[in-house]
C-alpha positions as CSV (number, residue, x, y, z in Angstrom):
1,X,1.2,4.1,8.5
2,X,-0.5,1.6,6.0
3,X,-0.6,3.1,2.5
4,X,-2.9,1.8,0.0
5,X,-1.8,-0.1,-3.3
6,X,-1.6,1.6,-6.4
7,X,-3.7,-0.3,-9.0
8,X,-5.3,0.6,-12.5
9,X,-8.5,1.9,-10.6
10,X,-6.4,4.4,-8.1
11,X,-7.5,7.8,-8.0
12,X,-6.4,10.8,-6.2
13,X,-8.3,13.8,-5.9
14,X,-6.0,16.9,-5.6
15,X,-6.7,20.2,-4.0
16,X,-5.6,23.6,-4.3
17,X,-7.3,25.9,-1.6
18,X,-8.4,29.3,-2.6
19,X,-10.2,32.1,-1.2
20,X,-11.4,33.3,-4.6
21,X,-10.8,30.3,-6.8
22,X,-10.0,26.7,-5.6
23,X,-8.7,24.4,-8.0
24,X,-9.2,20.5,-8.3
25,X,-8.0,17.8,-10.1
26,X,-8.2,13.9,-10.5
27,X,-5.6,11.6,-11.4
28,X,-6.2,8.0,-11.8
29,X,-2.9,5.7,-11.7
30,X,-1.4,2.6,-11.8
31,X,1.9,4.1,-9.9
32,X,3.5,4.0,-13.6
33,X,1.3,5.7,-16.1
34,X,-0.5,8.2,-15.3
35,X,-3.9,9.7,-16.5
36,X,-6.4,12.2,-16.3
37,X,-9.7,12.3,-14.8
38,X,-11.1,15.7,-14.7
39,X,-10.0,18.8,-13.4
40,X,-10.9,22.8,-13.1
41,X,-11.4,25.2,-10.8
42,X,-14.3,26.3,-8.5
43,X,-14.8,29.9,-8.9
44,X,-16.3,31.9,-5.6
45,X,-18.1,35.1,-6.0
46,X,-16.5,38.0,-5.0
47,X,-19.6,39.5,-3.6
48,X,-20.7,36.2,-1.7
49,X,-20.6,36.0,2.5
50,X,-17.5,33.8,3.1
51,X,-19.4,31.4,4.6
52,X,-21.0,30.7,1.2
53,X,-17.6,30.4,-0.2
54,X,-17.1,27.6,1.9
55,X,-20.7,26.1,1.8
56,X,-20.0,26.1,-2.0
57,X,-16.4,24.5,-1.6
58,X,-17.8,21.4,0.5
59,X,-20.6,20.7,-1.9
60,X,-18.3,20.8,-5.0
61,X,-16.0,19.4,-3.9
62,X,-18.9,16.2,-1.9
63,X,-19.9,16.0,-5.8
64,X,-16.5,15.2,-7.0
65,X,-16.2,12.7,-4.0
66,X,-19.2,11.0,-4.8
67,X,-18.9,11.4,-8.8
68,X,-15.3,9.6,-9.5
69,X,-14.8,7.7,-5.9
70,X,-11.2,8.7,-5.4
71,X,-9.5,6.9,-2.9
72,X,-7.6,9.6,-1.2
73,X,-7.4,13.4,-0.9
74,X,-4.5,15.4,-1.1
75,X,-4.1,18.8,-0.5
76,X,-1.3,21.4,-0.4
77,X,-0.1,22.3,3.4
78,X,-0.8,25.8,4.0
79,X,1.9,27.8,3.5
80,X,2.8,31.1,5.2
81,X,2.1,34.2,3.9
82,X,2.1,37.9,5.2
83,X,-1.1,38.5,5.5
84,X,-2.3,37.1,8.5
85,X,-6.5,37.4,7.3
86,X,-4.9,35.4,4.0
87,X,-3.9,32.8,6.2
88,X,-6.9,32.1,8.2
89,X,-9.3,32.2,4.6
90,X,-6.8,29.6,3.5
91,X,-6.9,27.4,6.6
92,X,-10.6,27.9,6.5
93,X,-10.9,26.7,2.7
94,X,-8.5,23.8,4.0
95,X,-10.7,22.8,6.4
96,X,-13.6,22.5,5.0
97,X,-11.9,20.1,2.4
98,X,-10.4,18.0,5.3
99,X,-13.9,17.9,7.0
100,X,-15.9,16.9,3.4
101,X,-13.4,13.9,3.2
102,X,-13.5,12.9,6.5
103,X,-17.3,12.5,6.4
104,X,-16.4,10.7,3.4
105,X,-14.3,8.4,4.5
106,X,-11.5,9.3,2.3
107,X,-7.8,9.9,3.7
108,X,-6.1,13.1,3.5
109,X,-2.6,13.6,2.6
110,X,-0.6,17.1,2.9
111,X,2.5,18.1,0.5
112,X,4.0,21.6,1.1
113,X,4.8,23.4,-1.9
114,X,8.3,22.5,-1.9
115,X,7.4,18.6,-1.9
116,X,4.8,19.0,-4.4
117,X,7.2,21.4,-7.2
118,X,10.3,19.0,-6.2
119,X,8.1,15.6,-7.2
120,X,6.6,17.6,-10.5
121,X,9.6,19.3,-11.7
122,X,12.7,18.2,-9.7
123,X,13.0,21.8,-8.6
124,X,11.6,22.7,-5.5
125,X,11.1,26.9,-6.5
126,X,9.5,26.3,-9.8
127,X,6.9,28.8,-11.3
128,X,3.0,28.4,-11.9
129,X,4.4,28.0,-15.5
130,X,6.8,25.5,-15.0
131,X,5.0,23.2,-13.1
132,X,2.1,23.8,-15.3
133,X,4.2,22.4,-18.3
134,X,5.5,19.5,-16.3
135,X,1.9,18.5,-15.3
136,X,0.9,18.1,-18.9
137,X,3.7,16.4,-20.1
138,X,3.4,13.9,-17.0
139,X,-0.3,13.5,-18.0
140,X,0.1,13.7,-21.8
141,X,-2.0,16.7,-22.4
142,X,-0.2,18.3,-25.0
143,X,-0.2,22.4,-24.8
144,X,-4.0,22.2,-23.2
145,X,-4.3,25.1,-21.2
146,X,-6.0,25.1,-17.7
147,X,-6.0,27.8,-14.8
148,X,-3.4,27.4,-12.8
149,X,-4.9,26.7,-9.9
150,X,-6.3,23.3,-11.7
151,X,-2.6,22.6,-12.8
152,X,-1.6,23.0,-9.1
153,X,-4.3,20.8,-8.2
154,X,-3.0,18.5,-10.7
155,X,0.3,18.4,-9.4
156,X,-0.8,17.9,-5.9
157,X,-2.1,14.2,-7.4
158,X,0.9,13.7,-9.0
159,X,3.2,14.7,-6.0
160,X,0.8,12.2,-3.6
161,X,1.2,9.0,-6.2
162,X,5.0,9.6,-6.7
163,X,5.4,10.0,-3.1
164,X,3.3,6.6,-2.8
165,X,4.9,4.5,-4.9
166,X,8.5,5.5,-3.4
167,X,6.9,4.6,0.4
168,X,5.8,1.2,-1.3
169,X,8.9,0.8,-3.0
170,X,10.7,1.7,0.8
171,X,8.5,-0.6,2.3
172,X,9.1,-3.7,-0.1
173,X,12.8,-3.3,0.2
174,X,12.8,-3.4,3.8
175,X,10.7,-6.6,4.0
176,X,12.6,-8.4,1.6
177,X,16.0,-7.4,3.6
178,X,14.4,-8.6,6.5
């Protein structure tokens, strides 16, 4: 798979799916320093048809596409829960992110939980809290507080670049052994 280079101008728009509340975040990055675009969380009324959830997803998150032009899209992989109706709103919420990028042109990249807490806080069963903390330490943010759904979203960017930067890294050492 060709990965694209890392430069002062790389953004990453990260995802966290919700049923209720869906959090986003951009990170722009060199693959060193890394810095905050804009982040929050879309908040879904409880009383609204689901399919108005979802209408309202895509055209947030179409705005935030065409508003700060990230290069790729990541998104946690759906992990599995115990409610089965969970599941399916989740994979719905997913979709219609995957979709809204395609259209865009944008690749998407998937992290499962586990990849996305390991590259944020080295430990792969950190809490909301603790990856939350790690975020705005990464990004220099001081004690701001967010939801943590735009934290998670956060570290969904951050997971994607570091994960980036070691492929690139991979990939340079095995061209220059030959």
């Amino acid at each position: 798979m060709h990965l694209p280079t890392p430069t002062a101008n790389y953004r990453v728009l990260g995802v966290d799916c919700g049923s209720h509340t869906t959090g986003y975040g951009i990170v722009e990055s060199d693959g060193d320093r890394h810095r905050l675009v804009c982040s929050g969380v879309i908040r879904l009324p409880p009383k609204d048809r689901f399919s108005e959830k979802l209408l309202r997803i895509q055209q947030e998150i179409d705005k935030l596409l065409v508003t700060y032009a990230p290069g790729t899209v990541a998104v946690e992989d759906q992990f599995y829960l115990s409610n089965f109706k969970s599941v399916l709103k989740l994979g719905q919420v997913k979709g219609v992110v995957l979709v809204t990028a395609a259209k865009a042109g944008i690749l998407v990249y998937e992290y499962s939980p586990l990849e996305i807490k390991s590259a944020v806080t080295g430990y792969g069963r950190a809490d909301k809290k603790q990856v939350s903390l790690m975020v705005n330490k990464i990004l220099c943010l001081g004690n701001l507080s967010q939801p943590f759904d735009a934290s998670d979203a956060l570290a969904v960017c951050i997971c994607h670049i570091h994960t980036l930067s070691t492929r690139q890294k991979t990939e340079m050492g095995r061209s220059v052994n030959g």
